[in-house]
N, C-alpha and C positions, 0 to 999 in steps of 0.2 A: 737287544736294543738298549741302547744306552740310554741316561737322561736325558741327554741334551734332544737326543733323535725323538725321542716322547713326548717330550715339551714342544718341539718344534713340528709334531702331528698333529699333537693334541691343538694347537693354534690355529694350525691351517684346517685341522676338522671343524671349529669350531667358527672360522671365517666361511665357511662355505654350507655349514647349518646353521647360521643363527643369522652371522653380520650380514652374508650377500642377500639373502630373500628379503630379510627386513628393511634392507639398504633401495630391494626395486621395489617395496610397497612403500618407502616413503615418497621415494621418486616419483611413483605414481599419483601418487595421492599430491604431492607438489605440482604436477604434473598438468592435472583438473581440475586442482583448486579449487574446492565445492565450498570452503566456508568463508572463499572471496578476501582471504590476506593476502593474494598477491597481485600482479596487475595482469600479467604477460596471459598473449590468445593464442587458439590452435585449433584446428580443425575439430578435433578430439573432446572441448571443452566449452562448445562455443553454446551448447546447453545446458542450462542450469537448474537446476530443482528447487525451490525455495524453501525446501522447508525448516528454515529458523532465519527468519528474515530479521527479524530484529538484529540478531546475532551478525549478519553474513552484510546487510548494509551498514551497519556501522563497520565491518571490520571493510566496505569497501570504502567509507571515508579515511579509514587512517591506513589502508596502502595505495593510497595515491601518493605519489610523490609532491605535486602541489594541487590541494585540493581549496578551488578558488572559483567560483559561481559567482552569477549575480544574483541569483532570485534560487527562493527554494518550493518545492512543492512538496503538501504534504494530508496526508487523507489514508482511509482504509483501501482492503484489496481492490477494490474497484480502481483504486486511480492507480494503481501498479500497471494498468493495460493503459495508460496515457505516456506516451512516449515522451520524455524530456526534451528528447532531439529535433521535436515538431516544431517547438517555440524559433521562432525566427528573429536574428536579431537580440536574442535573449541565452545566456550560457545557463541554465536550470537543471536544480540535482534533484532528483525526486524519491522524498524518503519516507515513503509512505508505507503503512505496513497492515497487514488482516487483521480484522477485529481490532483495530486502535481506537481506546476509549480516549474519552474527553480530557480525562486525566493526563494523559500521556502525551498530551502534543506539546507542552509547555516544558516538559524536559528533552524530550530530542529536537524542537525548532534550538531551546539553547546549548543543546551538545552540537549539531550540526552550525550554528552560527559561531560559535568558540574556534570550532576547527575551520572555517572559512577565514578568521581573522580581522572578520568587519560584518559588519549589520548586510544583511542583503535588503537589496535594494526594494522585491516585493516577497511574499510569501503566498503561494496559489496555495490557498486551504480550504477541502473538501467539508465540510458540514453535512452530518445527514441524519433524516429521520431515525427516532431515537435515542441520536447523542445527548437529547435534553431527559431521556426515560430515569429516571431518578432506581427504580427498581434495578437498572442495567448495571450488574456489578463488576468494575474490573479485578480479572483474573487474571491478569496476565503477570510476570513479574517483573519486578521495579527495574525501570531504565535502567539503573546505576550499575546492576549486576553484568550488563551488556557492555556498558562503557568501559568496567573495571578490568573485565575479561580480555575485551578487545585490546586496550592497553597495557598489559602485564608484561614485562621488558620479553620474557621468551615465548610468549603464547604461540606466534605465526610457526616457531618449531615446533612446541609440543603438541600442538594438535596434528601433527603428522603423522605422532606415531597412536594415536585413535582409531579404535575398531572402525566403530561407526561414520568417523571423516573417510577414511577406504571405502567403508559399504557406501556411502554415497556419490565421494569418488567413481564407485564399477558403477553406479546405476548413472550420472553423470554422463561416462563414456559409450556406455549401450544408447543414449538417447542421441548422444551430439553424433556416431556414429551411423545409425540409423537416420539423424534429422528428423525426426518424429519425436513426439513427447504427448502420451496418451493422454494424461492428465489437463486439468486445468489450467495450468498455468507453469510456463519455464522463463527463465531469465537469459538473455545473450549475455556476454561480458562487457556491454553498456550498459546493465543496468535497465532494461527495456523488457518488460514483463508481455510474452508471447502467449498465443494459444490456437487452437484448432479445435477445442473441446467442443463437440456435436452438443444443438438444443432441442434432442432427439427425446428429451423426456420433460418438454415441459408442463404436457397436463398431469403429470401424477404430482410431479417438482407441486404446481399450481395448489390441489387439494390437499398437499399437505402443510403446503403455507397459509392457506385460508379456511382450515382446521384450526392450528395451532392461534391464527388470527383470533379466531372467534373465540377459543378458550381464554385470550388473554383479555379481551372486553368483559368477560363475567367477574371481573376484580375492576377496581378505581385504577384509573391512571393517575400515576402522580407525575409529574411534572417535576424537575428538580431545581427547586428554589435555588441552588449555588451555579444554576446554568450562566447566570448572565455574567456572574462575577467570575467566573474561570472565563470566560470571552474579555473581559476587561484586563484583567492578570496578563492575559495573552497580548492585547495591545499594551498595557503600560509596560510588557519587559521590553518591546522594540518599539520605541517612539519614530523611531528615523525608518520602520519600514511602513510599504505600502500590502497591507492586507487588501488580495484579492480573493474574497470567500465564494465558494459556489455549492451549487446542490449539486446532487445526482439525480441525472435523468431517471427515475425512476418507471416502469411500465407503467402506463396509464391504467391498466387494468389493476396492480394493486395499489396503486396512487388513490383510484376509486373507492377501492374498499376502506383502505385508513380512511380516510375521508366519510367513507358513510358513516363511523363511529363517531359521535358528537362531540365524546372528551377527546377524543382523539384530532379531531378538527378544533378542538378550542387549545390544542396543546401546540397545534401545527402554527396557527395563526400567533398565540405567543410568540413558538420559535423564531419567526420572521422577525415580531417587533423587537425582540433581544437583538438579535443579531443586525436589523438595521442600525438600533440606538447607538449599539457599541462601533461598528464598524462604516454605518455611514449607507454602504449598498451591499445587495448580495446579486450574484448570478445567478437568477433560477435556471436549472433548465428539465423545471417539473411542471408536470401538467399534460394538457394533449398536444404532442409535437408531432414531426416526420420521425422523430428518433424512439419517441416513447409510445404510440402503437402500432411501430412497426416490430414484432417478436420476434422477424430476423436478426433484428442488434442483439439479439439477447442469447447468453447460452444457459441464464439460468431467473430466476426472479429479482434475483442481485447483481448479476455483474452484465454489464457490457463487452461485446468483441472491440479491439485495439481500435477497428477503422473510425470507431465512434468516438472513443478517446482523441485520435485525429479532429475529428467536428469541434470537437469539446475545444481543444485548445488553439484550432481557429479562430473560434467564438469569443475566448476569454481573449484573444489579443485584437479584435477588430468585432467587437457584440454588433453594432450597425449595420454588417455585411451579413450576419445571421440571427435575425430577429425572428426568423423560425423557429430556433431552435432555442433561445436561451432570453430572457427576459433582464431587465437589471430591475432591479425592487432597491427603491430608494424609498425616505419619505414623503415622498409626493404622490410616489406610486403606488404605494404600499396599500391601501385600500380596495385600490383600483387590480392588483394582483388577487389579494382575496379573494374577491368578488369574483374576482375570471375564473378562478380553481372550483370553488365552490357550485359557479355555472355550470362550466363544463359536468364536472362531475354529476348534476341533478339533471344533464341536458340527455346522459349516458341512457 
């Protein structure tokens, strides 16, 4: 065998062990798109696993070709199962993410309004018991590192050739495959946070959360003093929008319990008067409703199923038509809200 004929084996050996396999695991992995750089759907992809959301909706903002909303929403996992699509009359991107501290809405409301190109017109912002816990430390990492990653001129390529965008990729196509996704929570490629997750364990779920409850009442609750002024930060960055702030429906049954704790109800009543001063009204829709002791809504002591997420944002576009379900607490009402929670709960 001459050079030339060695050279020319050793090529084609080397095209057919190295370049073709690696050539269909990137295809693949482009293919399912698990960390949401591209836009294009398929049978194959149409389930998504979240796990690095931070990561995977912001990299759905910057592979939009024109990413142009009016309103944004934005809150912890729980508002992930509120469909954007629901809003009628309203174009809404919803960039809500698990465990989002207090901290963290004030740089992704302005990475997601930069890339929109203009103020949105309202912002649906989830508030919820705890966000004022001063103890509650965010651990998550600095927005910046997400936006930086996601905008790197090569990134949507080189995460192709990534072990783990593949392993997520295969776990991706085994679900959207099947149409099932065991877990709590999968994403379509709208951005629309699904689930099936059985609430087949909620009294142990129960005594372990009003364990942990009662451990945390044998310390002070503190309250955190810079709560009101990060709610202000937050209206004076967007003058021109309309904050629509709401609660979570929380179960009446552990609604009750925070409530039977004293500092814990004189934290709760705070949180209202902050968040009325600053923002004018908020949306409860806490306390005893259709939604909050029935424990069908629920697959766990925190999150709601999607249909309720539906009510929710019924409610937030027409409150009058479901006064069942959701309150507005202004300052006129604001006493008069109190006083109903409070009721109820000692009526238990």
């Amino acid at each position: 065998m001459n050079s030339k004929q060695w050279i020319k084996r050793l090529f084609l050996t080397s095209l057919i062990v190295v370049v073709l396999p690696a050539s269909i695991v990137i295809g693949f992995t482009y293919y399912i798109d698990p960390l949401w750089n591209f836009d294009h759907k398929n049978k194959y992809n149409d389930y998504q696993i979240g796990f690095d959301e931070r990561q995977q909706k912001t990299n759905y903002i910057n592979s939009r070709k024109n990413f142009s909303y009016d309103d944004l929403m934005i809150g912890t996992s729980r508002v992930t199962y509120m469909n954007e699509h629901q809003f009628k009359n309203e174009k809404v991107f919803n960039y809500s993410l698990s465990s989002l501290h207090i901290d963290e809405y004030l740089p992704y409301i302005e990475y997601a309004t930069n890339k929109n190109g203009k103020d949105f017109d309202s912002i649906f912002m989830e508030l919820y018991v705890n966000s004022y816990d001063a103890s509650t430390i965010n651990t998550n990492r600095d927005p910046s590192t997400y936006f930086q990653k996601s905008e790197e001129p090569f990134y949507r390529i080189t995460s192709l050739f990534s072990k783990s965008t593949f392993d997520s990729a295969v776990n991706n196509y085994k679900i959207s495959k099947a149409n099932y996704y065991i877990g709590p929570r999968s994403y379509t490629r709208d951005n629309v946070g699904e689930t099936t997750y059985s609430n087949d364990r909620l009294q142990p779920l129960w005594e372990r959360f009003k364990a942990a409850f009662e451990d945390t009442t044998t310390r002070p609750f503190i309250y955190d003093d810079k709560y009101k002024q990060k709610l202000l930060a937050l209206k004076k960055a967007f003058p021109n929008t309309k904050f629509v702030v709401f609660t979570d429906p929380i179960p009446s049954k552990r609604f009750d319990l925070i409530l039977s704790n004293q500092e814990q109800r004189q934290a709760y009543e705070r949180w209202f008067k902050d968040m009325v001063e600053v923002f004018g009204e908020v949306y409860s829709f806490q306390g005893h409703t259709p939604i909050t002791t029935d424990m069908n809504n629920y697959f766990d002591w925190f999150h709601y199923y999607p249909a309720v997420g539906d009510e929710m944002i019924a409610a937030l576009q027409k409150p009058s038509q479901h006064k069942d379900i959701v309150k507005i607490v202004n300052n006129d009402s604001f006493r008069k809200y109190i006083g109903s929670v409070n009721k109820k709960k000692e009526t238990q």
